[in-house]
N, C-alpha and C positions, 0 to 999 in steps of 0.2 A: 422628786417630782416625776410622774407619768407624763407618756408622750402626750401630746396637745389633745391624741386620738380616744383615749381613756375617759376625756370628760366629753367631747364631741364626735362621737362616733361615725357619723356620716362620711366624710371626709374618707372616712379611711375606709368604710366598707366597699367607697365606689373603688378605690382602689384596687382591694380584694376583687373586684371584680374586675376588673381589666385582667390584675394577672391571672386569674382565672381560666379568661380567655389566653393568654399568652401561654401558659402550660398545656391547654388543649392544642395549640399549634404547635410548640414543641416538641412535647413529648406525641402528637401525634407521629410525628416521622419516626422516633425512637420504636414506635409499638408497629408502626406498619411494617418495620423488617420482615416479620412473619410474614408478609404476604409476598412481599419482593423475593423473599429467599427459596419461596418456591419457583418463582420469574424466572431468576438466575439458574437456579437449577434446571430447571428446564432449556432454557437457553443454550449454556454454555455445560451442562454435564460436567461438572465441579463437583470433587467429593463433598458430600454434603457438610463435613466437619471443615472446609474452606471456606462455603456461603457461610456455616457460622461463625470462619474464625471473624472475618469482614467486622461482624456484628460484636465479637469481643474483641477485638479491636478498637474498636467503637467504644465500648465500653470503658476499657483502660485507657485512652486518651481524656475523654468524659473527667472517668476520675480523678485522672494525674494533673489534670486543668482547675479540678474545685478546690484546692489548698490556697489557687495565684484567685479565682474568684472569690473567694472569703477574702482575700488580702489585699483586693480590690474595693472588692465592697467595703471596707472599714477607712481606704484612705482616700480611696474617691466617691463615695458613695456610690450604693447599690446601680443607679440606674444608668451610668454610664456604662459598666460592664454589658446592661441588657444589650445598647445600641450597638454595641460592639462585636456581640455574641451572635445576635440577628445577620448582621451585615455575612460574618462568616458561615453561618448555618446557607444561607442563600449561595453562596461562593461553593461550598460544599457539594450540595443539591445537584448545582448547573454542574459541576464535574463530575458526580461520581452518574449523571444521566451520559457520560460520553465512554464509559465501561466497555475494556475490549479484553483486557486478562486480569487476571485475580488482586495484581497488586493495585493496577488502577484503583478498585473498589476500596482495598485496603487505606491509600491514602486519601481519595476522594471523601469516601464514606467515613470510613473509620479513624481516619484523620482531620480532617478540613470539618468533617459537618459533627462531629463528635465536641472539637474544640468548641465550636460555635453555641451549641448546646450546651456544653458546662459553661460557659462564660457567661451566658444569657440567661440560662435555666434556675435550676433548682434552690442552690445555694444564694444570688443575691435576691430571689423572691421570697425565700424563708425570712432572711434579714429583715426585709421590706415588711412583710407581717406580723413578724414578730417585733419590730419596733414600733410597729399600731398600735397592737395588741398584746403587748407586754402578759397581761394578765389573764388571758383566755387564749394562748399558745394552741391547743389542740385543738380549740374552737374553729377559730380563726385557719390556723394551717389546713386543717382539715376541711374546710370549706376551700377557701384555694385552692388546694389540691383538688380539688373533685372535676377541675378543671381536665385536670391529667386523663381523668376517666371518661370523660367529653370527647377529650380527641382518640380515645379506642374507642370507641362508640362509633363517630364518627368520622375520622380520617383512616382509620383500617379498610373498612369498605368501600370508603371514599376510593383510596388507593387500589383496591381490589377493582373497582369500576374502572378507572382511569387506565388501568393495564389492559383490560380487557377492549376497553373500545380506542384506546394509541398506542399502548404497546409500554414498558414499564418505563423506557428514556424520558417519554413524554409524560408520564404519572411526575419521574421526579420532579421535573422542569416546571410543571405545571404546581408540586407542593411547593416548590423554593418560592416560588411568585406571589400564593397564597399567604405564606406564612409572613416570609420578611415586610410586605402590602399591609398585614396588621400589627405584628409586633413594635415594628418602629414608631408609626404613629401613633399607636396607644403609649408605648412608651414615652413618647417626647408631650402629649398632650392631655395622657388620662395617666398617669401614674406620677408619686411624687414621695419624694424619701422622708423618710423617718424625721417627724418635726424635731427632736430631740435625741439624742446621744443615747443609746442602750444600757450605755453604765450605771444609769440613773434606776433604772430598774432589776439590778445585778442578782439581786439576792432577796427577791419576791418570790418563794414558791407558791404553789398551788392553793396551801390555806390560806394565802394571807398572812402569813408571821415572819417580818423577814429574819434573816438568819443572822447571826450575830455578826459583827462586823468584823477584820482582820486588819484592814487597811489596805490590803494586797486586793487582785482579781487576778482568777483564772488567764494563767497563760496557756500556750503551748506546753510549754515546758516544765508546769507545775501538771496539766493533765495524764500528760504521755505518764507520769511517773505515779499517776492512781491506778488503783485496779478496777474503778468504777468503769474508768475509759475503755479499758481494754474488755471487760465485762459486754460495753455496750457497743466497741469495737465488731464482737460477735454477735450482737446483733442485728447490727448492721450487714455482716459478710454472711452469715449463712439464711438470714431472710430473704438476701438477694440472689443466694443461690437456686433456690428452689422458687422461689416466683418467677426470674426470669426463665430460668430453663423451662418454666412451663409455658410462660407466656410466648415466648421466640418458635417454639416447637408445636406447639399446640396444631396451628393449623396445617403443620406436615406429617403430625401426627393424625388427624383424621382422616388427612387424606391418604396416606398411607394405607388405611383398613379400610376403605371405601366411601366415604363421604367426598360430595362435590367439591371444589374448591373454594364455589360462591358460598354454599352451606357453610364449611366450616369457617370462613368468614364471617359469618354470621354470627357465628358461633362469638366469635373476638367481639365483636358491638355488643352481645349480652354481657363479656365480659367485663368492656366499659360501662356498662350503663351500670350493671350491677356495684362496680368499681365505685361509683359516684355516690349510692347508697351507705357504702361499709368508709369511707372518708369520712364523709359529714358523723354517720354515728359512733364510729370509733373514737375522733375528735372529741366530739360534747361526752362521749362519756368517758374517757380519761382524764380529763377537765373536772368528773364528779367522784369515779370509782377509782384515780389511778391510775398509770400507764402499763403499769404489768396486769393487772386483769382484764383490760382493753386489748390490748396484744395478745393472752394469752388466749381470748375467745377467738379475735382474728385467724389466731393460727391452727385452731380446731377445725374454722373453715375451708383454711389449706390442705388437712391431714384428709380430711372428708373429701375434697376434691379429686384427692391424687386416687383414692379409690373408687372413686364415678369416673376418673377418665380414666382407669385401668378396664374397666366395665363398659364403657365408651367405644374402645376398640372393639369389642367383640359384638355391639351391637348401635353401630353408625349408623343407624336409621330412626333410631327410636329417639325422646325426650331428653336421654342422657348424657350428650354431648352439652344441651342446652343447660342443663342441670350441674354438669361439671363448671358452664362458663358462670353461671351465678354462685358457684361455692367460691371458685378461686378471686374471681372477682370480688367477693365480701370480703377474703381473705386479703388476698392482694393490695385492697383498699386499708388496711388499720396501717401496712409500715409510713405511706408517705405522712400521715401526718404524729404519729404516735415517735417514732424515731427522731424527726429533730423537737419536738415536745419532748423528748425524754434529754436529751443533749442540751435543751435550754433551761432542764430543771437543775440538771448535776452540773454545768460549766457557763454558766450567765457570767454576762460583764464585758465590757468594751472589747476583749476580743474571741467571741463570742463564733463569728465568719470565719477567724481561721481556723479554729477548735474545730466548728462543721464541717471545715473544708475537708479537712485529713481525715473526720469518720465515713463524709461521704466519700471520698475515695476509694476507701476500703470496701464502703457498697458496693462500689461499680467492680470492684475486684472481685466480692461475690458474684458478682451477676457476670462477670465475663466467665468466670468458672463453667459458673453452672449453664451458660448458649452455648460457650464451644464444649464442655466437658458430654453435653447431652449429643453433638455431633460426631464425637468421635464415637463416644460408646454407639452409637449406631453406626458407624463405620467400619467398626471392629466384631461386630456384635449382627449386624443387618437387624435391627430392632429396638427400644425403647425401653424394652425390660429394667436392665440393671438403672439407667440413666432414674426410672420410677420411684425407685430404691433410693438414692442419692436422698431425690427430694424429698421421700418421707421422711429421713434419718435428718433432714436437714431441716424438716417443719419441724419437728421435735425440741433440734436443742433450741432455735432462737428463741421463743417466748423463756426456756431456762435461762439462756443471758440476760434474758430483760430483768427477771427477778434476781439474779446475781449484781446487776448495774445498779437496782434500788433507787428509781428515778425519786420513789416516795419519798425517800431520807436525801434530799440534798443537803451538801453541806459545803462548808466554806474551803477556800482554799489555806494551806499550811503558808507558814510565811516564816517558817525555819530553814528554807530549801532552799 
């Protein structure tokens, strides 16, 4: 039997839209880095690969949190993690606005509000819509998600405002207030777990046919020992390397060549809003065509990107700054929902949360790569060059793991193991 949400859909859309909102708050703070990391740099004259390590730090905490949030979400259900997740993102916030040397921020930020955000974040909202929507995975993620792209849109600039007229202590102070003010009570008042158990829907792909039975479900420890996992392991780690490293750098990168700081902030909101676009259609059409020819186009609009914002540098006045935030941003937009849609095609089944947990952690270990990996090479380098390189080489191979991972062919778990 499907969730209650299969045959009465409503119920669950309003849902989706709470957490909708709740990933715009969230993960807004996550994307505003890029604005703050110039704050701090200027501030305190911090090698710049310190502001970033802050931010991968962040990153690795994030990830090393969503294996105990998967593991949460399955024995306490999803929405007690969010309340718990909020409460510390706020705790976070209010500390890393009292920043006076580098490690502060490290634990504030990259500690405390990092935690808070994988507990609250990604992993028990996937659960939560995927237990709606069992059967339109991509559909559904990817409209949630689009939420993500909401808060670049609008808490980047936000933030870029807020530094500019109090100064960035009082930006932080001022997002912890905003954010924890909604997520909680939506949480406790507009959202609501999964009417029924996931394992009911374990081994429903995409066509409709479900897969033959075994008797067993995907563990942990039946996954870690496929090559499908580790296939899409990579896709997870080198997508996130070249998005974030573009996304965290971006706005120091124009300024760098000459663009204002509000401009290239600007720039970050085209990138949400465009973000919001390439979710929703990446979603419905992995749902139709696939998850690897979905991702595979996503990623074309990464490769495109990286050479508009190579072309960007030498001309920060013109269209093409604007034009890079709309490629990357189409791009950007296919992983949040097309990755755990590919994860619930090849590992469905009651533990489902901790299988996600462990790939998304690997994400975030991409993504710490690629913000501090982008800082140092300019450290070393006084430039952005080689770091460009990275993320070409690195938009390249993931859509190749997606087709290595074969979301198309799910199949069941071995039960000789």
């Amino acid at each position: 039997m499907a969730p209650e949400s299969s045959g009465s859909p409503q119920g669950g859309w309003s849902i989706i839209g709470a957490i909708f909102i709740n990933l715009a708050m969230l993960y807004g703070v996550w994307y505003s880095y890029s604005v703050f990391l110039v704050a701090l740099l200027r501030e305190f004259g911090w090698d710049r690969s310190v502001v970033a390590g802050g931010f991968s730090v962040f990153l690795l905490i994030h990830g090393s949190v969503s294996p105990m949030a998967g593991w949460l979400a399955e024995r306490l259900r999803p929405r007690r993690p969010l309340l718990a997740g909020a409460a510390l993102l706020g705790i976070g916030l209010l500390l890393t606005a009292e920043t006076t040397e580098w490690w502060h921020l490290y634990v504030a930020f990259g500690g405390i509000t990092a935690m808070g955000v994988g507990i609250a974040g990604w992993v028990p909202s996937v659960v939560i819509v995927r237990g709606w929507f069992p059967d339109r995975v991509g559909t559904a993620v990817g409209i949630a998600s689009a939420g993500i792209g909401v808060g670049i849109s609008g808490l980047v600039p936000l933030a870029q405002f807020l530094i500019e007229w109090c100064g960035w202590r009082w930006a932080f102070r001022i997002l912890a207030v905003l954010i924890v003010g909604w997520v909680v009570p939506a949480t406790v008042w507009l959202i609501r777990d999964p009417p029924t158990p996931q394992a009911d829907s374990s081994a429903m792909p995409r066509d409709g046919q479900p897969l033959p039975q075994t008797g067993v479900s995907w563990t942990l420890a039946h996954a870690v020992r496929d090559r499908h996992y580790w296939a899409l392991a990579g896709v997870f780690f080198t997508g996130n390397v070249v998005t974030q490293m573009l996304l965290v750098h971006q706005v120091a990168y124009l300024v760098d060549h000459g663009m204002p700081v509000l401009a290239a902030a600007a720039v970050g909101s085209v990138v949400g809003v465009a973000s919001i676009v390439g979710k929703m259609t990446w979603g419905v059409l992995s749902d139709r065509t696939g998850r690897e020819v979905a991702y595979s186009l996503a990623f074309g609009c990464v490769v495109a990107s990286i050479g508009v914002l190579a072309l960007a540098g030498a001309h920060p006045t013109s269209a093409l700054p604007y034009l890079y935030g709309v490629l990357i941003g189409l791009g950007y937009g296919g992983t949040s929902p097309l990755t755990p849609a590919a994860a619930s095609d090849l590992f469905s089944g009651p533990n489902f949360a901790t299988i996600f947990g462990t790939l998304y952690a690997l994400l975030c270990l991409g993504a710490a790569v690629g913000s501090w990996g982008a800082g140092k090479i300019f450290d070393l380098t006084g430039g952005y060059a080689a770091a460009l390189w990275v993320a070409f080489a690195s938009a390249l191979l993931a859509p190749m793991f997606m087709w290595l991972a074969a979301p198309r062919h799910p199949h069941p778990p071995p039960d000789n193991r």
